[in-house]
C-alpha positions as CSV (number, residue, x, y, z in Angstrom):
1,X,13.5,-9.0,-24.6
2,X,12.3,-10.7,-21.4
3,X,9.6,-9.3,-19.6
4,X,10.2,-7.7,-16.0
5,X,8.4,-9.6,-13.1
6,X,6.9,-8.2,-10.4
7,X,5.4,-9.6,-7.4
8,X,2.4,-7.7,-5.6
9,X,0.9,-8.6,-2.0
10,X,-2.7,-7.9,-1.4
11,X,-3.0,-8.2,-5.3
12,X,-6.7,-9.4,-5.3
13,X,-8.4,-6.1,-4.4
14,X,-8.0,-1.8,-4.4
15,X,-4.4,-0.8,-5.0
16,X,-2.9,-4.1,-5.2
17,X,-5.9,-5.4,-8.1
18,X,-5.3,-2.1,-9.7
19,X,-1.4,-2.1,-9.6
20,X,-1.6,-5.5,-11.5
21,X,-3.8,-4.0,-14.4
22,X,-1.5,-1.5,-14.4
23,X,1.6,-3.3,-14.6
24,X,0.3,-5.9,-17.1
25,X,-0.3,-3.0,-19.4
26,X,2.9,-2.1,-19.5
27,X,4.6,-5.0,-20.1
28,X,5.4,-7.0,-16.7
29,X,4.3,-10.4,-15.9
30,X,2.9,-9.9,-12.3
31,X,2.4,-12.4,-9.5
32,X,0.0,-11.5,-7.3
33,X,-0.8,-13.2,-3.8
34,X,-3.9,-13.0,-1.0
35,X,-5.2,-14.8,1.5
36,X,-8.7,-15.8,-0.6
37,X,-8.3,-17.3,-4.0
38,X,-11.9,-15.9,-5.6
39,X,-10.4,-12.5,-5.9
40,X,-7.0,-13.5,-6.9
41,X,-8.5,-15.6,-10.0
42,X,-10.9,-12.3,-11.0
43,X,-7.7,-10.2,-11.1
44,X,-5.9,-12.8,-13.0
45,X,-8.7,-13.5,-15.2
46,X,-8.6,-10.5,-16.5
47,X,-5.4,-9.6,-16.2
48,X,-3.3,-12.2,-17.4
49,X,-1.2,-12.2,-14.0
50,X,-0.6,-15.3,-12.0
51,X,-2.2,-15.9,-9.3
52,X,-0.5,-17.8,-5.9
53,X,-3.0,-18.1,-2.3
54,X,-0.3,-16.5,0.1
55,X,-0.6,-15.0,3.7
56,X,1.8,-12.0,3.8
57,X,1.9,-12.6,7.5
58,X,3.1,-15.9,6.7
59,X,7.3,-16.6,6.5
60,X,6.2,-20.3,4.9
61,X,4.2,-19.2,2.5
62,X,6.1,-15.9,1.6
63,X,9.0,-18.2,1.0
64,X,6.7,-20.4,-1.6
65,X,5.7,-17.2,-3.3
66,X,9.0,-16.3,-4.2
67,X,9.8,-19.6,-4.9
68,X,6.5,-19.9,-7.3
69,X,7.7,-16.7,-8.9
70,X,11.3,-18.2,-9.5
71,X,10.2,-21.1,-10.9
72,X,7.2,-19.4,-13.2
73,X,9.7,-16.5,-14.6
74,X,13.2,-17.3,-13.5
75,X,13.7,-13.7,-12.0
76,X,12.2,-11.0,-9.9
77,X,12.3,-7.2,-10.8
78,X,9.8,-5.5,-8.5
79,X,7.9,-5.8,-5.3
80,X,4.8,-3.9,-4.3
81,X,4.5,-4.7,-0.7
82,X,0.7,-3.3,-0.8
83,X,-0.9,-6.4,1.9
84,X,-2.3,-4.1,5.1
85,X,-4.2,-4.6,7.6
86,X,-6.0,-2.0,10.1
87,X,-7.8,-2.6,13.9
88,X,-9.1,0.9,15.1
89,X,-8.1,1.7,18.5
90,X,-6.3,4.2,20.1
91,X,-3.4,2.9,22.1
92,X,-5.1,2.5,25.9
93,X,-7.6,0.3,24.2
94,X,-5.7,-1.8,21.7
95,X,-5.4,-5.5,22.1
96,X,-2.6,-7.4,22.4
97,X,-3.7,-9.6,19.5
98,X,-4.6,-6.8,17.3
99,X,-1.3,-4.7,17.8
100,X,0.7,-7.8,17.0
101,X,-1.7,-8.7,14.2
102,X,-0.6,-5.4,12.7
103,X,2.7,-6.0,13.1
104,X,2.6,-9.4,11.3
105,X,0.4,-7.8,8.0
106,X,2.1,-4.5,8.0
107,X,5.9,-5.0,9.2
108,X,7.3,-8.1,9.6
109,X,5.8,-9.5,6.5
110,X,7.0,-6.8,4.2
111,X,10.6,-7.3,5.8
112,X,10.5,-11.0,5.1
113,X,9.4,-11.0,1.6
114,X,12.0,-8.4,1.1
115,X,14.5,-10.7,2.8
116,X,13.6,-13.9,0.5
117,X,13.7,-12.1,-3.1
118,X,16.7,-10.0,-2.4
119,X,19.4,-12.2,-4.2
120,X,16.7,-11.9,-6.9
121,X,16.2,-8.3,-6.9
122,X,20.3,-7.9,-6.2
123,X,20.7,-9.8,-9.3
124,X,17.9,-7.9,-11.8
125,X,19.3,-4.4,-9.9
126,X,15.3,-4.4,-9.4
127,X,12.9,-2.0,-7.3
128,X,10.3,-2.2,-4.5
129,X,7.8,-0.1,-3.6
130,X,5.9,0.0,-0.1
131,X,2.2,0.5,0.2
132,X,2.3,2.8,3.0
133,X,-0.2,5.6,4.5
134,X,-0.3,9.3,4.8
135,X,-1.5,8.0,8.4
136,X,2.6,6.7,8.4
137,X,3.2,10.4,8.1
138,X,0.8,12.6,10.4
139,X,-0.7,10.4,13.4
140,X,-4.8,9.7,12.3
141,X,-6.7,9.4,15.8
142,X,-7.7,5.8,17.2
143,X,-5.6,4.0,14.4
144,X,-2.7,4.0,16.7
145,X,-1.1,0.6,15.9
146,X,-1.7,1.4,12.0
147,X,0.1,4.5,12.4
148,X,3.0,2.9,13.7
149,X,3.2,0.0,11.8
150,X,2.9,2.2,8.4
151,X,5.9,4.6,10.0
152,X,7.7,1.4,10.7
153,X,7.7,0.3,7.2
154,X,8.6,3.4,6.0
155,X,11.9,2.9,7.6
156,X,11.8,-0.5,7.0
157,X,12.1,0.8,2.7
158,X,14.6,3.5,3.2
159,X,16.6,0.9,5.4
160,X,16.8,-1.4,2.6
161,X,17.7,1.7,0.1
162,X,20.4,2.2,2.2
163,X,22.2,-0.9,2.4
164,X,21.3,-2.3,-0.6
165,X,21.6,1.0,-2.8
166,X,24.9,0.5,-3.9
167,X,23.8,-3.0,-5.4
168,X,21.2,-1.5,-7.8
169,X,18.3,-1.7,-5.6
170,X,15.6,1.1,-5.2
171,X,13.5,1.0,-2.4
172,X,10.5,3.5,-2.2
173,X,6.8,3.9,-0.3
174,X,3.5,5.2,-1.4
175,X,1.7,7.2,1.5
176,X,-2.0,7.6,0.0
177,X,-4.9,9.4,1.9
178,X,-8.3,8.3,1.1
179,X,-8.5,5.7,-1.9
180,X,-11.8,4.0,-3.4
181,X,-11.3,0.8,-2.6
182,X,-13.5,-2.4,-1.3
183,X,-12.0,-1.6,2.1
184,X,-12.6,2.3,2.0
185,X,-15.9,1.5,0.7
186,X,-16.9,-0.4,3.7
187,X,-15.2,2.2,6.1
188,X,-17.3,4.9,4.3
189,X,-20.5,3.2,4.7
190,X,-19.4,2.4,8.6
191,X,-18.9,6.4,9.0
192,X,-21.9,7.4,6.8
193,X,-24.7,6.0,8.3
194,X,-23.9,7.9,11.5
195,X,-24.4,11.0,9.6
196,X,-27.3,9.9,7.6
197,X,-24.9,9.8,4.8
198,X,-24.2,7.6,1.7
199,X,-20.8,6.5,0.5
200,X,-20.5,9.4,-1.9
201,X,-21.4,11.8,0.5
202,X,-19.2,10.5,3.3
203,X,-15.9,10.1,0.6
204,X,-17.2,14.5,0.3
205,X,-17.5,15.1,3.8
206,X,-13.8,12.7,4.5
207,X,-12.0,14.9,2.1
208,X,-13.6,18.6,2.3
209,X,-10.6,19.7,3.8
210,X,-8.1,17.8,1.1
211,X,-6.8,20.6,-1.2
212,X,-8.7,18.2,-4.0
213,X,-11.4,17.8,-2.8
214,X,-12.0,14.3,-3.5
215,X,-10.2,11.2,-2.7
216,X,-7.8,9.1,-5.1
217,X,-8.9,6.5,-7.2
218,X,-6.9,3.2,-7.0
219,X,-5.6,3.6,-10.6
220,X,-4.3,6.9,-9.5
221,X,-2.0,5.3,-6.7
222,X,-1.1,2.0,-9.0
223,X,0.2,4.8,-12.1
224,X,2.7,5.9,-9.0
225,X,3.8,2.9,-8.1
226,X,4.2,1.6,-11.6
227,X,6.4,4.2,-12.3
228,X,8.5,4.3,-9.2
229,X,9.3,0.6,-10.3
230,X,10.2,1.7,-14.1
231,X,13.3,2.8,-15.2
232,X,12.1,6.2,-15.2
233,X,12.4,6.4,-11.6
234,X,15.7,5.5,-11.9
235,X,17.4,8.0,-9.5
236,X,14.6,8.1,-7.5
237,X,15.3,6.1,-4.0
238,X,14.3,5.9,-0.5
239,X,11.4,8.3,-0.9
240,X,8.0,8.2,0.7
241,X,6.0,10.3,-1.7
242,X,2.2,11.5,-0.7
243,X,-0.5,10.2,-2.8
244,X,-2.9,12.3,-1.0
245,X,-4.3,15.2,-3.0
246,X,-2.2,17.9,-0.9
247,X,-3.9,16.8,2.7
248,X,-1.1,16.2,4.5
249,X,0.0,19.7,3.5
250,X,-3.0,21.4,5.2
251,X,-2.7,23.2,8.3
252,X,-4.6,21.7,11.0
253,X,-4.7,25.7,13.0
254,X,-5.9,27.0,9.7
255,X,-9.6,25.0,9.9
256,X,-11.0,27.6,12.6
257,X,-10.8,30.3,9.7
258,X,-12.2,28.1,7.7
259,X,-16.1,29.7,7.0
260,X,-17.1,25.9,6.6
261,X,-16.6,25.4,10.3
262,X,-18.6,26.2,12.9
263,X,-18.3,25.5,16.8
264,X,-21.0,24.8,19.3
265,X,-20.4,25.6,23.1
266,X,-16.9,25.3,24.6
């Protein structure tokens, strides 16, 4: 029986590195693309997937990343469109370069890989699933243009389930909270040392109001995704499902009750 192939963007690091593990374990070959070929090889080294240098703001070399897959495996079943970018600002002081930046990484790249492996994926009656936020769900302050690009795609997924539904295609998104990843990592030290705080202690004090208590680990996303591109997922279709640990459920009103909080002068 021939193996299914996906290909995953951003596949050198967090969710995208662990995605590919995850995948290769269950049977798929895997492509995986990036913009720096030193992570890329680790992930393939030890995963067996193939690796392809590939800017997933670029239409050129999206179009020669399907075109490597094609001629590697003869067929695509899957996309993880997982490549993201973020540039912190709220929308007063955001850049133009930076907005469209975002829009490049986050939106229009997603819809172009989606547009060059669709006869593909029309053909293998395959699946993709977007990388997406709970930010694309409940605007996170001073991450304007992240929120809306991450809303955007979410759109951009059920679009595609949509139109191309009654061809066999399932189109999903992911929408985690916080994840341990290199980039979290780096964001956690960023917002610890204000605080006098270590990564550990800023992940704790970043999700003490998640119902879990804790964030998500990458493998926890990638078993998601893995599964919203199997066969037993198979009725499941423009969804955007929460990997958060409940914190998009939370009341934000409720926090004042909350004997944790305290206030100083109005």
């Amino acid at each position: 029986m021939t193996a299914p192939v996906a290909i995953i963007t951003g596949g050198g690091t967090g969710i995208g590195a662990a995605t590919a593990r995850t995948l290769r374990i269950e049977g798929w070959d895997v492509v995986i693309c990036g913009r720096r070929m030193e992570p890329l090889q680790a992930v393939a080294d030890e995963t067996g997937a193939v690796p392809v240098c590939a800017d997933a703001a670029s239409t050129a070399d999206l179009d020669r990343l399907v075109a490597a897959a094609l001629d590697r495996f003869g067929r695509i079943d899957g996309l993880v469109l997982n490549a993201g970018i973020v540039r912190p600002s709220p929308v007063g002081a955001l850049a133009d370069e930076d907005w469209d930046a975002m829009v490049r990484t986050n939106l229009t790249g997603p819809f172009r890989l989606i547009r060059a492996a669709l006869p593909s994926l029309i053909a293998t009656r395959g699946a993709i699933v977007g990388v997406s936020s709970a930010a694309s769900l409940r605007a996170t302050q001073d991450i304007a243009g992240y929120n809306a690009t991450k809303a955007g795609l979410n759109m951009l997924i059920q679009s595609v389930a949509v139109d191309y539904g009654p061809q066999g295609i399932r189109a999903n998104a992911v929408c985690p909270g916080w994840t341990r990843t290199e980039m979290a990592d780096m964001e956690m030290g960023e917002y610890g040392e204000g605080l006098g705080l270590d990564a550990e202690g800023a992940y704790a004090r970043a999700t003490s109001f998640v119902p879990s208590r804790r964030p998500a680990s990458a493998d926890e996303v990638s078993e998601v995704i893995a599964w919203l591109l199997s066969g037993k997922a198979s009725y499941v279709n423009a969804a955007l499902i929460p990997v958060d640990g409940g914190m998009i459920a939370t009341d934000p009103g409720a926090l004042a009750m909350d004997p944790r909080v305290s206030f100083g002068p109005a």
